[in-house]
TORBABA-221612 format. One line per field, with one value per residue: residue number from 1; residue in three letters; x, y, z of N, C-alpha, C in turn. Coordinates in steps of 0.1 Angstrom, whole numbers, plus 5000, padded with zeros to 4 digits. Layout:
% TORBABA-221612
num: [NUM|...]
residu: [ala|...]
n_px: [X|...]
n_py: [Y|...]
n_pz: [Z|...]
ca_px: [X|...]
ca_py: [Y|...]
ca_pz: [Z|...]
c_px: [X|...]
c_py: [Y|...]
c_pz: [Z|...]
This chain:
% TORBABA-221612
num: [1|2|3|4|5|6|7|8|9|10|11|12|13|14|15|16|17|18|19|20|21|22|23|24|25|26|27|28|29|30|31|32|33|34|35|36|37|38|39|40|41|42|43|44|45|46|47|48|49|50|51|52|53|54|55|56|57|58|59|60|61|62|63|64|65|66|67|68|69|70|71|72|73|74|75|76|77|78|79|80|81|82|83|84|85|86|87|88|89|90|91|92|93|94|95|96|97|98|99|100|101|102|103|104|105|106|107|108|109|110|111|112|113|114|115|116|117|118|119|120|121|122|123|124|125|126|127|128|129|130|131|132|133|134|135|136|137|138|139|140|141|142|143|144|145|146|147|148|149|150|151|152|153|154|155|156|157|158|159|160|161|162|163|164|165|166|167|168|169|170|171|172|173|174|175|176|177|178|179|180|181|182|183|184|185|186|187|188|189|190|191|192|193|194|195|196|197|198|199|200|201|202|203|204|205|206|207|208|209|210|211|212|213|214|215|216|217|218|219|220|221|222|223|224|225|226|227|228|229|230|231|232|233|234|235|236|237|238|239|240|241|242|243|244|245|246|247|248|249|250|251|252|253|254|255|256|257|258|259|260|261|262|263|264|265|266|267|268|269|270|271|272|273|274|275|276|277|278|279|280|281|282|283|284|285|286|287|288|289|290|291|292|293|294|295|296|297|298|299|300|301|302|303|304|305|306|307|308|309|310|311|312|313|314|315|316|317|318|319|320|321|322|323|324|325|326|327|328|329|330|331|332|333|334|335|336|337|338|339|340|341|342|343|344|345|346]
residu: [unk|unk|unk|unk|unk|unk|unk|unk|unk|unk|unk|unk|unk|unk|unk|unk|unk|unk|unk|unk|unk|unk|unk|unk|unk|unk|unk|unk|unk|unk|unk|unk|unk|unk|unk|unk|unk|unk|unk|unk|unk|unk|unk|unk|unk|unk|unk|unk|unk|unk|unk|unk|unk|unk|unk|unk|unk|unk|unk|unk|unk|unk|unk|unk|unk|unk|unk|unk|unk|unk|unk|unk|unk|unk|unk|unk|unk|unk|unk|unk|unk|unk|unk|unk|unk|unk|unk|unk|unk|unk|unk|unk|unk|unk|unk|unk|unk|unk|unk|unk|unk|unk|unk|unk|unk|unk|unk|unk|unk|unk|unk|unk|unk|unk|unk|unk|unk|unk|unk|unk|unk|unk|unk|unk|unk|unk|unk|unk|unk|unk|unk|unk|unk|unk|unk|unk|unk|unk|unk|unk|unk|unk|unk|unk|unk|unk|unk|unk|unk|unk|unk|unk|unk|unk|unk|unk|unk|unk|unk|unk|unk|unk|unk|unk|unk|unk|unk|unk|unk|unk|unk|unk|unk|unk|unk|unk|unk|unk|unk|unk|unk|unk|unk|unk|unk|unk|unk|unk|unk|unk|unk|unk|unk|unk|unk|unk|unk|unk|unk|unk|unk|unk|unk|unk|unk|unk|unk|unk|unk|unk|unk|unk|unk|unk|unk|unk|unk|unk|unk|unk|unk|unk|unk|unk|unk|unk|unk|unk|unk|unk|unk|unk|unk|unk|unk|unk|unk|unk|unk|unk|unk|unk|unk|unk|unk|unk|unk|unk|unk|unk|unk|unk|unk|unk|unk|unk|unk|unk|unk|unk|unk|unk|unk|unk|unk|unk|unk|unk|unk|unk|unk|unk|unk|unk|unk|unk|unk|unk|unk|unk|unk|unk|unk|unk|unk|unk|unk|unk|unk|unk|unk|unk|unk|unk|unk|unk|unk|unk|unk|unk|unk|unk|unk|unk|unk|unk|unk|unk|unk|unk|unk|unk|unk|unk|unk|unk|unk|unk|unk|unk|unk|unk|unk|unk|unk|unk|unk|unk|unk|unk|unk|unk|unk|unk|unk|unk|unk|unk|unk|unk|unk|unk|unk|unk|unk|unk]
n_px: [5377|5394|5385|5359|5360|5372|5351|5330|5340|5345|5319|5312|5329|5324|5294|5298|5310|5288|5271|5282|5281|5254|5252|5265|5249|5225|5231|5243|5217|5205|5220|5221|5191|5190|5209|5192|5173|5177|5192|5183|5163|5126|5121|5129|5119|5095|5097|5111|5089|5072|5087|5085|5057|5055|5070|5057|5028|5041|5050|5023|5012|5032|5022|5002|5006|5032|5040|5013|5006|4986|4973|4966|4957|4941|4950|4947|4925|4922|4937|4933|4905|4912|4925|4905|4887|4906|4909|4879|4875|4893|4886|4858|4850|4867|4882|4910|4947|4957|4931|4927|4936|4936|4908|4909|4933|4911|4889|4904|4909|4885|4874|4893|4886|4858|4859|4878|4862|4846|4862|4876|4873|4887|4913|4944|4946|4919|4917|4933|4916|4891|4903|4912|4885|4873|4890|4890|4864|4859|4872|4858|4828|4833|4852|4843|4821|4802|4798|4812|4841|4845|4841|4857|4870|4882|4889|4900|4928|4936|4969|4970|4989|5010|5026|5024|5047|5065|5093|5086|5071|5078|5089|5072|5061|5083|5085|5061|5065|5085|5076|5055|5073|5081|5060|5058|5080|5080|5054|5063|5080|5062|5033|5014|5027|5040|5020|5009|5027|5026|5002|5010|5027|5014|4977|4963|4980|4987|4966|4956|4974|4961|4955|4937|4926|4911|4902|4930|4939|4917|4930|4955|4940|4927|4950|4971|4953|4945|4973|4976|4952|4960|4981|4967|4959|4977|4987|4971|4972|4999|5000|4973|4953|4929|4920|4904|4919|4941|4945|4943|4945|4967|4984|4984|4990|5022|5030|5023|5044|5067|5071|5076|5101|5115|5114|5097|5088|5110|5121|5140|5144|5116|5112|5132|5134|5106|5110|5126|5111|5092|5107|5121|5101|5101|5125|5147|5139|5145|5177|5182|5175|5196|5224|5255|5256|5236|5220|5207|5178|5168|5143|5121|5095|5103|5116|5100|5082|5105|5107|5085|5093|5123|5111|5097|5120|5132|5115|5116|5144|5150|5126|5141|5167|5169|5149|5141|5141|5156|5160|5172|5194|5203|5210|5232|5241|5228|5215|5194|5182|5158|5147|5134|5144|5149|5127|5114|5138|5127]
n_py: [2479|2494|2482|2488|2516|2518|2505|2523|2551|2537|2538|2566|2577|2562|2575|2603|2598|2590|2608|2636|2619|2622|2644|2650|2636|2651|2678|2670|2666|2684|2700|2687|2688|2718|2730|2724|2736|2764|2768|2746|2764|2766|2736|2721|2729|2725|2697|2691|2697|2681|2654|2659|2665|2634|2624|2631|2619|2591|2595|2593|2565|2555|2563|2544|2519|2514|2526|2514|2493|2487|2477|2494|2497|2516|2542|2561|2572|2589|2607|2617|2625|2647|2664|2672|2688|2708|2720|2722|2743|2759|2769|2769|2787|2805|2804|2810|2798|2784|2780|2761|2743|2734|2725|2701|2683|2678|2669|2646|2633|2632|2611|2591|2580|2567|2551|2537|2534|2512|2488|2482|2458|2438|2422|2420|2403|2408|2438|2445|2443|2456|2482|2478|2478|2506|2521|2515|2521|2548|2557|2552|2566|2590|2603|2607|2627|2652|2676|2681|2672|2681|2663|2654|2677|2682|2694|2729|2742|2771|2785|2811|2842|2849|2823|2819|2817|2786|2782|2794|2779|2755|2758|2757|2734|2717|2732|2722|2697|2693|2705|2676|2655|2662|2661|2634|2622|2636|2620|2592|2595|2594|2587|2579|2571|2548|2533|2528|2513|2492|2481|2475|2456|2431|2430|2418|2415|2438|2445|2435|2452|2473|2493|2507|2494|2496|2527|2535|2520|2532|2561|2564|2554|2580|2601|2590|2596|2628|2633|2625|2633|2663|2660|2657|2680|2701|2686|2694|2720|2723|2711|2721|2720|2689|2656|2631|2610|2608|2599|2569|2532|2518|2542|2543|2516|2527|2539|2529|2503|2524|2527|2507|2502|2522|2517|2508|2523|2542|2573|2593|2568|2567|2590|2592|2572|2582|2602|2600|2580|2592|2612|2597|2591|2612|2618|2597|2592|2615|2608|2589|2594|2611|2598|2591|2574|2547|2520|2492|2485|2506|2525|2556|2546|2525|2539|2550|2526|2512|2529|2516|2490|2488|2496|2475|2453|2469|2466|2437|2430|2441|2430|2402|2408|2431|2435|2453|2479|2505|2523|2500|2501|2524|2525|2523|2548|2563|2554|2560|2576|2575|2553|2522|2506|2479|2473|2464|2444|2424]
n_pz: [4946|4926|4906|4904|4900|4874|4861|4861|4856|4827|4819|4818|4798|4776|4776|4771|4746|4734|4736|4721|4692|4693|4692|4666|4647|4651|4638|4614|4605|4602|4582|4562|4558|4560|4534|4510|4516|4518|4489|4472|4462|4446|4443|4460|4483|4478|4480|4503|4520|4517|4522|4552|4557|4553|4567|4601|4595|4593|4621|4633|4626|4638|4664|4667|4662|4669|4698|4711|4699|4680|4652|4619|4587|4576|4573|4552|4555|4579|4573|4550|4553|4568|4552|4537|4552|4559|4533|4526|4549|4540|4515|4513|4532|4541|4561|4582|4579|4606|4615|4597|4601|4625|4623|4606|4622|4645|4632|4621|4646|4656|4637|4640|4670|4663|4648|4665|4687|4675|4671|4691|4707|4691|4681|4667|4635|4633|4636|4621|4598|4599|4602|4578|4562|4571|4560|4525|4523|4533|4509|4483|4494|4512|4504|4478|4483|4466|4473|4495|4490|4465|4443|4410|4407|4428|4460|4466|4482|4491|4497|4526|4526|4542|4543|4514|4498|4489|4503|4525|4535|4534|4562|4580|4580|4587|4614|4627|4621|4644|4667|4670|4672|4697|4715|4706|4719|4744|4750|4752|4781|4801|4825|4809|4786|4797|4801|4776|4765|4785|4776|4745|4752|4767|4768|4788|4811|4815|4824|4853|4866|4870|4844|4824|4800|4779|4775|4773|4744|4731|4733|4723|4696|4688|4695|4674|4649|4651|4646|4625|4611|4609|4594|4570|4569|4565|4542|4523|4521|4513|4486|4473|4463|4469|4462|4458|4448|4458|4485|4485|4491|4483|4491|4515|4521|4517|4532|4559|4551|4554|4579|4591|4579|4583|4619|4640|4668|4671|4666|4653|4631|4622|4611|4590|4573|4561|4551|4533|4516|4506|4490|4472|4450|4433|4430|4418|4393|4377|4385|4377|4350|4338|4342|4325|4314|4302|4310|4290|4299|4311|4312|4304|4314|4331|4350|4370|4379|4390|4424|4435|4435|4449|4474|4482|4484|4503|4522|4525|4534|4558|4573|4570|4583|4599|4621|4638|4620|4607|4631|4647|4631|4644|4669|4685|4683|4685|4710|4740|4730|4712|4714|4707|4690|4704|4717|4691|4690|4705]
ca_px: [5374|5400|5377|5345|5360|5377|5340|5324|5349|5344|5309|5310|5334|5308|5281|5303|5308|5273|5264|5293|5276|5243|5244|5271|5241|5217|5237|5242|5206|5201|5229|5213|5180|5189|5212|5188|5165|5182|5197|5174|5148|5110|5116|5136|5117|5085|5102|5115|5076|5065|5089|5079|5043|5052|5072|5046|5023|5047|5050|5011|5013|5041|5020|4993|5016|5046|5035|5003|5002|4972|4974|4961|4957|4932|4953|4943|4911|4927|4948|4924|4892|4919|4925|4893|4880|4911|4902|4871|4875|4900|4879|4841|4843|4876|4893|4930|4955|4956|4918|4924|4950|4931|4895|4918|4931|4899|4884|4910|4907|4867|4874|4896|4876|4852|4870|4883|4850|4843|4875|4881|4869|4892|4925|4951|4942|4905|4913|4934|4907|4885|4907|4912|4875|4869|4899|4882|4851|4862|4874|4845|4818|4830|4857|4830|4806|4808|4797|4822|4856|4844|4843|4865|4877|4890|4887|4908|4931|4953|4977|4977|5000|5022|5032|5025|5060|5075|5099|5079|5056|5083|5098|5058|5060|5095|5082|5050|5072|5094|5063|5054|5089|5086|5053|5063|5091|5069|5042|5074|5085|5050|5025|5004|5036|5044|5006|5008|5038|5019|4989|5014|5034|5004|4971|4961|4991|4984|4950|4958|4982|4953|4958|4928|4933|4900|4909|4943|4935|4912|4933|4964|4934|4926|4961|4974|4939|4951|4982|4972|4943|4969|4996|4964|4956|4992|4994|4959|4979|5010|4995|4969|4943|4929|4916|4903|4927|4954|4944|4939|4952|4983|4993|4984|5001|5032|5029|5026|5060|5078|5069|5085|5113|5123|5119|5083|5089|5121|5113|5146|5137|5106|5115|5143|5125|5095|5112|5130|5101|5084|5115|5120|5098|5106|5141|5152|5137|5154|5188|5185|5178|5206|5230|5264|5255|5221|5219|5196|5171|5163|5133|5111|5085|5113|5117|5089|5082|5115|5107|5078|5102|5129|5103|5099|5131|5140|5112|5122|5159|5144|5117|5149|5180|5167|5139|5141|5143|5164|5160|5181|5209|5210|5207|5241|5248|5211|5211|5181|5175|5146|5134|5124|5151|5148|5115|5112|5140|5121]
ca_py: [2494|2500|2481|2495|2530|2516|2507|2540|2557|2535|2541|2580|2581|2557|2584|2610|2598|2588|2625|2639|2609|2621|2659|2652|2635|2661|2688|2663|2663|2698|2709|2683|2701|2733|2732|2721|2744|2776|2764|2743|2768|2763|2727|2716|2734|2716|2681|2690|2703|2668|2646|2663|2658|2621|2621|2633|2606|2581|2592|2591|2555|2549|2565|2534|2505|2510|2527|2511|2477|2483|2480|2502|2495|2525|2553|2575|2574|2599|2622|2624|2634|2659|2672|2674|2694|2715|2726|2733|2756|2773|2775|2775|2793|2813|2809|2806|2787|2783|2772|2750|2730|2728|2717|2692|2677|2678|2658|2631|2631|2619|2596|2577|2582|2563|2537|2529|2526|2500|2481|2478|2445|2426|2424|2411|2402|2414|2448|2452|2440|2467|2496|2482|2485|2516|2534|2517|2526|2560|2559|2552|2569|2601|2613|2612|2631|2661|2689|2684|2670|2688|2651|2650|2687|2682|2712|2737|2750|2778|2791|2826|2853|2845|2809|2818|2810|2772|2780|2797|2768|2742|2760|2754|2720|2714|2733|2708|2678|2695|2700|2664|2649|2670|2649|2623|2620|2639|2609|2581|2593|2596|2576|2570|2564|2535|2525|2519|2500|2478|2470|2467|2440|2425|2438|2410|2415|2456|2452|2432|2459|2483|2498|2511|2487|2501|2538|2541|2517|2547|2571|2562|2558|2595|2609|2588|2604|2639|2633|2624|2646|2675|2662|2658|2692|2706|2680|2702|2734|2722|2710|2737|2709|2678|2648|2614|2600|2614|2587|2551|2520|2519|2552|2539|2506|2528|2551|2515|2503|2534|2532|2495|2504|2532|2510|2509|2531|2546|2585|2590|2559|2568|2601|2594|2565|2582|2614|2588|2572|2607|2618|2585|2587|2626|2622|2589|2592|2624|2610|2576|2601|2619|2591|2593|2562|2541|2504|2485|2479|2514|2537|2562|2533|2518|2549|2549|2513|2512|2531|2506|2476|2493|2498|2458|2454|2473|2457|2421|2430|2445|2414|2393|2405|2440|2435|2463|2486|2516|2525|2492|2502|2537|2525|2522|2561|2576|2554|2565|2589|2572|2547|2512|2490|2469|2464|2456|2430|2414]
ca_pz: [4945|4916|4893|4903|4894|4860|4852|4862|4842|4810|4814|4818|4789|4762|4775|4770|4732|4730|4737|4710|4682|4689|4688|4655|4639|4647|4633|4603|4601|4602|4571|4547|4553|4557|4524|4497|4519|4512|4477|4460|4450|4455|4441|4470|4491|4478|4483|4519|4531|4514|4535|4569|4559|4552|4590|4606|4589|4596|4632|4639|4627|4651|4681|4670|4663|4677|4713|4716|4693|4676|4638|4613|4574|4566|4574|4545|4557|4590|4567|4538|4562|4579|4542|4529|4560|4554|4522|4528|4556|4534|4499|4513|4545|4540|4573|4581|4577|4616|4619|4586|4603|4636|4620|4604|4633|4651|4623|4626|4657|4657|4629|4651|4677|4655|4644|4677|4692|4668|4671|4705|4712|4683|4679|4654|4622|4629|4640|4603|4585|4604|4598|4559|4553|4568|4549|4515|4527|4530|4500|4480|4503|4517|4496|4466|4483|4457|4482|4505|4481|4451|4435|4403|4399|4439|4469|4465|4498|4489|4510|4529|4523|4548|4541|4500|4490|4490|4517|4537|4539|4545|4573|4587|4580|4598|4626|4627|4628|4652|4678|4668|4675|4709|4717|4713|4728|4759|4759|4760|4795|4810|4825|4793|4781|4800|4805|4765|4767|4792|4769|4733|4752|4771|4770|4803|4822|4820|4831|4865|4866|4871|4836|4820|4789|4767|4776|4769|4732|4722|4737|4709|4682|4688|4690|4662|4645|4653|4638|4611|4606|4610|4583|4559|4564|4561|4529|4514|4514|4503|4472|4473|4458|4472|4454|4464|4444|4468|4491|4479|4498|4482|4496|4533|4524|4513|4550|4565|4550|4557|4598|4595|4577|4601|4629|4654|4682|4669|4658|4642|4620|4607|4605|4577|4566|4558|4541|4520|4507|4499|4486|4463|4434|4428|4429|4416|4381|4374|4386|4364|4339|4342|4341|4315|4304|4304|4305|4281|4302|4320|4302|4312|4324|4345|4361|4379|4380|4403|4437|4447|4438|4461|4487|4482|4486|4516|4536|4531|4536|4569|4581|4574|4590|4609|4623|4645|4609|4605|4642|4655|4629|4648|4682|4689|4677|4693|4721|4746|4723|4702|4725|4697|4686|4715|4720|4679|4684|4707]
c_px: [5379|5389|5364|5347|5365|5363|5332|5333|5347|5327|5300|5317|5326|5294|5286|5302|5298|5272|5269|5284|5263|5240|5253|5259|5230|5221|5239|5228|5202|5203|5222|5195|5180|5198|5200|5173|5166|5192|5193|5165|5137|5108|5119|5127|5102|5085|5106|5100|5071|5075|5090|5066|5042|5058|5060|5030|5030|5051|5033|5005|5017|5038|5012|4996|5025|5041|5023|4998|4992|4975|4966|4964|4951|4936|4948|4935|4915|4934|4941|4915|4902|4921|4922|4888|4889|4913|4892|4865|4884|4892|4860|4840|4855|4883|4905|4932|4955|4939|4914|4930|4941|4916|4902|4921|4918|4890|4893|4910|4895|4863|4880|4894|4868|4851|4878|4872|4846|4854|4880|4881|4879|4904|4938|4952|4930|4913|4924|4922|4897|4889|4905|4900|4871|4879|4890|4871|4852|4862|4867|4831|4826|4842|4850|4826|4812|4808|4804|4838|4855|4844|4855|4875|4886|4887|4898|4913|4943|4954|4974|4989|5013|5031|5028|5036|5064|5089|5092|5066|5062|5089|5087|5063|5070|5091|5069|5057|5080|5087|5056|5063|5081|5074|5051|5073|5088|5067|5051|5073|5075|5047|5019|5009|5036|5032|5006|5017|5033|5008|4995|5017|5022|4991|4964|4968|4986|4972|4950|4969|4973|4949|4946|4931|4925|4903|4915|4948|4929|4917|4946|4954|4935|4940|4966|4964|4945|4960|4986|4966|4953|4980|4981|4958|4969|4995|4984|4969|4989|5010|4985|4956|4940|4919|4915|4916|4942|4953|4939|4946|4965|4994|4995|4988|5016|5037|5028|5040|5069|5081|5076|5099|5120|5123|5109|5090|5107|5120|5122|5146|5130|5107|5122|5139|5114|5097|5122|5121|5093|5092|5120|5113|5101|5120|5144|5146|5146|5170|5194|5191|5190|5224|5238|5262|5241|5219|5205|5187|5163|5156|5125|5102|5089|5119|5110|5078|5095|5114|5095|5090|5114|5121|5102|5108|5136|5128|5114|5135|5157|5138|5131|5166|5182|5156|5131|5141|5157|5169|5173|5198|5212|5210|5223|5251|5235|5212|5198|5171|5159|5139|5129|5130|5152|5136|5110|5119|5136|5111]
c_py: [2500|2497|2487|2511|2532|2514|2518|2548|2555|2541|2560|2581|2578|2570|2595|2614|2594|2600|2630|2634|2618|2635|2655|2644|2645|2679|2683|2665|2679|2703|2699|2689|2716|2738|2738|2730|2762|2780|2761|2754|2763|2745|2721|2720|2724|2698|2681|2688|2686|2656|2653|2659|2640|2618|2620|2624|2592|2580|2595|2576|2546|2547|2551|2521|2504|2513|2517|2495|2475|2488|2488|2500|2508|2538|2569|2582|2591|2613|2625|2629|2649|2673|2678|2685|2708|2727|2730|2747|2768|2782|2776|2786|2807|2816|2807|2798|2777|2772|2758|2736|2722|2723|2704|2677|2671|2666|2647|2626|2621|2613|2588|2574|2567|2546|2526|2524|2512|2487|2476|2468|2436|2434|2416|2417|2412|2431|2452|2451|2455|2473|2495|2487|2499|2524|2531|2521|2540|2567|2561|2561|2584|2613|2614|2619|2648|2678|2688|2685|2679|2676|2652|2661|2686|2696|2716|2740|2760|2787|2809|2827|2850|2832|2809|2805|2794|2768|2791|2782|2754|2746|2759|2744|2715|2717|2723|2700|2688|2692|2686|2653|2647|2661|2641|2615|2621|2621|2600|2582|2599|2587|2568|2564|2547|2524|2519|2515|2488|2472|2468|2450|2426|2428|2429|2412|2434|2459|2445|2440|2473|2491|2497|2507|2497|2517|2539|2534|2529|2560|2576|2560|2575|2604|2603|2595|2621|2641|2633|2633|2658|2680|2663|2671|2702|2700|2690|2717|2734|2722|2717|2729|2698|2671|2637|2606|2603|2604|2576|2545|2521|2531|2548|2526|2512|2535|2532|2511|2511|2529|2522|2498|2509|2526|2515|2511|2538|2560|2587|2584|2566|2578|2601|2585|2572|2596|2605|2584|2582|2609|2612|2583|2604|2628|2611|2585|2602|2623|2601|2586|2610|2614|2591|2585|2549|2527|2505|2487|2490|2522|2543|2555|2525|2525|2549|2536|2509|2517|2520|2493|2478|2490|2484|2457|2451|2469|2444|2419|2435|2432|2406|2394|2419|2442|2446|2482|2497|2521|2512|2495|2515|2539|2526|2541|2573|2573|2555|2572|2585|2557|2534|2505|2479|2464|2458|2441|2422|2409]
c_pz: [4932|4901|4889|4897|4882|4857|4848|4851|4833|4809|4810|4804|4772|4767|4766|4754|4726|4729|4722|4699|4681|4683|4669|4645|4637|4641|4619|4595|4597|4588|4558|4548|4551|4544|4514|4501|4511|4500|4471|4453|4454|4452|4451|4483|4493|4484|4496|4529|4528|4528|4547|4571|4565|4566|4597|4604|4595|4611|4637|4633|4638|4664|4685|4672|4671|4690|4719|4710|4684|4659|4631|4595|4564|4572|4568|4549|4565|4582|4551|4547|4566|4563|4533|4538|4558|4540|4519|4535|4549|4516|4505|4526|4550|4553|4572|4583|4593|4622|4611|4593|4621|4633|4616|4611|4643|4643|4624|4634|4663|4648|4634|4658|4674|4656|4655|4683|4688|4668|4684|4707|4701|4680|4667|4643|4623|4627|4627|4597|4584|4598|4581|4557|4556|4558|4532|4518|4522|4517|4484|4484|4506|4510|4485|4467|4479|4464|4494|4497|4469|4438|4423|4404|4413|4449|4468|4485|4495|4499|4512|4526|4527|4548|4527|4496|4495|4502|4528|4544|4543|4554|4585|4589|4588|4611|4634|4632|4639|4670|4680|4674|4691|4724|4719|4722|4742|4764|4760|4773|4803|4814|4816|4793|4783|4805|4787|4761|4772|4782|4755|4742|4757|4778|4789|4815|4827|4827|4848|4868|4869|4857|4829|4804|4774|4766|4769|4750|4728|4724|4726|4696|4684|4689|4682|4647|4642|4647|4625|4603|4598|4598|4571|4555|4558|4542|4517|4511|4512|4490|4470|4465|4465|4467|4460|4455|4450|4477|4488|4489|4493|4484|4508|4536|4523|4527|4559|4561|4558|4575|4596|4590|4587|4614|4642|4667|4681|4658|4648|4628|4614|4606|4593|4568|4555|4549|4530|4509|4501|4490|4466|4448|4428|4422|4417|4396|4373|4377|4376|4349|4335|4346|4324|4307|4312|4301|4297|4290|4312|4309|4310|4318|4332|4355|4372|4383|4398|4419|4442|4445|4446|4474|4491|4490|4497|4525|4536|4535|4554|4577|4583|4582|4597|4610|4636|4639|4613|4620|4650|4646|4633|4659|4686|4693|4688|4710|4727|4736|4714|4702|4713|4693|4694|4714|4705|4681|4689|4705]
């Protein structure tokens, strides 16, 4: 009896300081954005809205891989259609910001849609190969088409009045990922939830399980879709321009990275992950630069040469000895809270 209530005890007391740990990180989290929010100036302000976009990117990867298993290579494809549609409801048809963000969505929505229909039946390898060619596809084919993108010169999306200014537009964008977060976190402790649990770990086992395997597959293309859509409409009026050359493959391999880094099914993760990697080639040239003293071997073309060989880097230092990314070295501190280092390490 004495020991059963020495355990109960230790175990109330580790919750106890699990709780303490977790809110002291989210209060952590808060003061480094809300500093450089109400300090930086509009440049800070620009670089904050950009890593939320890239969250929110990085968590509508997560809903497809990490929740649901189903790989994805042609991301862009989702968040450029979402920010091409976005811009032209804001420069050909003049609606708000509100209708821009939900045409957006809507469009990503029935591109993955799309894409899933087509996909369903192959898995693996095939069903990257799939997504790769439609994103080049995309790429090629519908961001060209000059009466919709505006071909070279790009569509214009500039912002209303109300979200003009730089912090007014990333305290949007926070709020976005905030509602995003809030989602996902939702669909974890649902049914879906735990119906696309059953078909990542085993799409056979889920279906003698009753589990509506083809469903609940196009049911994570379409809200990963949405998600996407949504950040590429948000990313059109951030930058107030959008260009096919805004999305290429090596953006949607770099949004690929990030989700691993941060750690598949761990929001935290790719949340800081993926404002990292945004954050990365803006910052880290200007700080080199800005260095008392400059080795031989650093120049303005090794400036920016440097964040993809980092990015390198930190996923093979990842594949080989956290394989659970960013999320399993914050499990100990989050806890419950973000739900993915586990099922990575296994």
């Amino acid at each position: 009896m004495a020991t059963a209530t020495l355990v109960l005890t230790r175990v109330r007391i580790r919750g106890r300081i699990g709780l303490v740990l977790r809110v002291a990180l989210v209060l952590a989290a808060l003061a480094l954005v809300a500093y450089p929010l109400l300090y930086g100036g509009d440049v800070w302000a620009q670089r904050i809205s950009r890593a939320a976009i890239y969250a929110i990117i990085g968590l509508s990867i997560n809903t497809l891989t990490g929740h649901a298993g189903q790989i994805s290579l042609g991301h862009q494809a989702f968040v450029g259609i979402g920010a091409f549609f976005a811009a032209f409801t804001a420069s050909r048809l003049g609606a708000p910001l509100g209708f821009g963000l939900a045409a957006a969505a809507l469009a990503g929505t029935v591109t993955a849609l799309l894409v899933g229909m087509v996909a369903l039946r192959v898995t693996g390898l095939y069903l990257a190969l799939v997504t790769l060619a439609f994103g080049l596809t995309a790429e090629t084919t519908i961001f060209n088409w000059r009466e919709f993108t505006g071909g070279g010169a790009g569509a214009f999306a500039p912002r209303p009045a109300l979200v003009e200014t730089d912090f007014a537009y990333a305290v949007l964008c926070l709020g976005v990922l905030a509602l995003v977060l809030y989602a996902d976190w939702r669909l974890v402790s649902t049914k879906a939830g735990r119906a696309l649990a059953a078909v990542r770990n085993d799409e056979d086992i889920a279906a003698t399980l009753g589990v509506n395997v083809t469903g609940y597959k196009l049911g994570a293309f379409c809200l990963s879709g949405l998600i996407a859509g949504l950040a590429g409409g948000l990313f059109a009026y951030w930058n107030q321009v959008v260009q096919a050359l805004d999305f290429e493959f090596q953006v949607a391999l770099v949004w690929v990275l990030m989700t691993v880094v941060g750690g598949l099914r761990s929001r935290l993760g790719v949340v800081i992950a993926s404002s990292f990697f945004a954050l990365l080639p803006l910052t880290l040239p200007n700080f080199l630069s800005g260095l008392p003293w400059q080795p031989p071997f650093l120049n303005e073309a090794v400036y920016h040469v440097l964040p993809p060989f980092i990015v390198v880097v930190m996923l093979l230092v990842v594949l080989r000895f956290f394989p659970g990314g960013l999320g399993q070295l914050l499990a100990p501190v989050t806890g419950p809270a973000t739900r993915g280092s586990k099922g990575a390490r296994r």
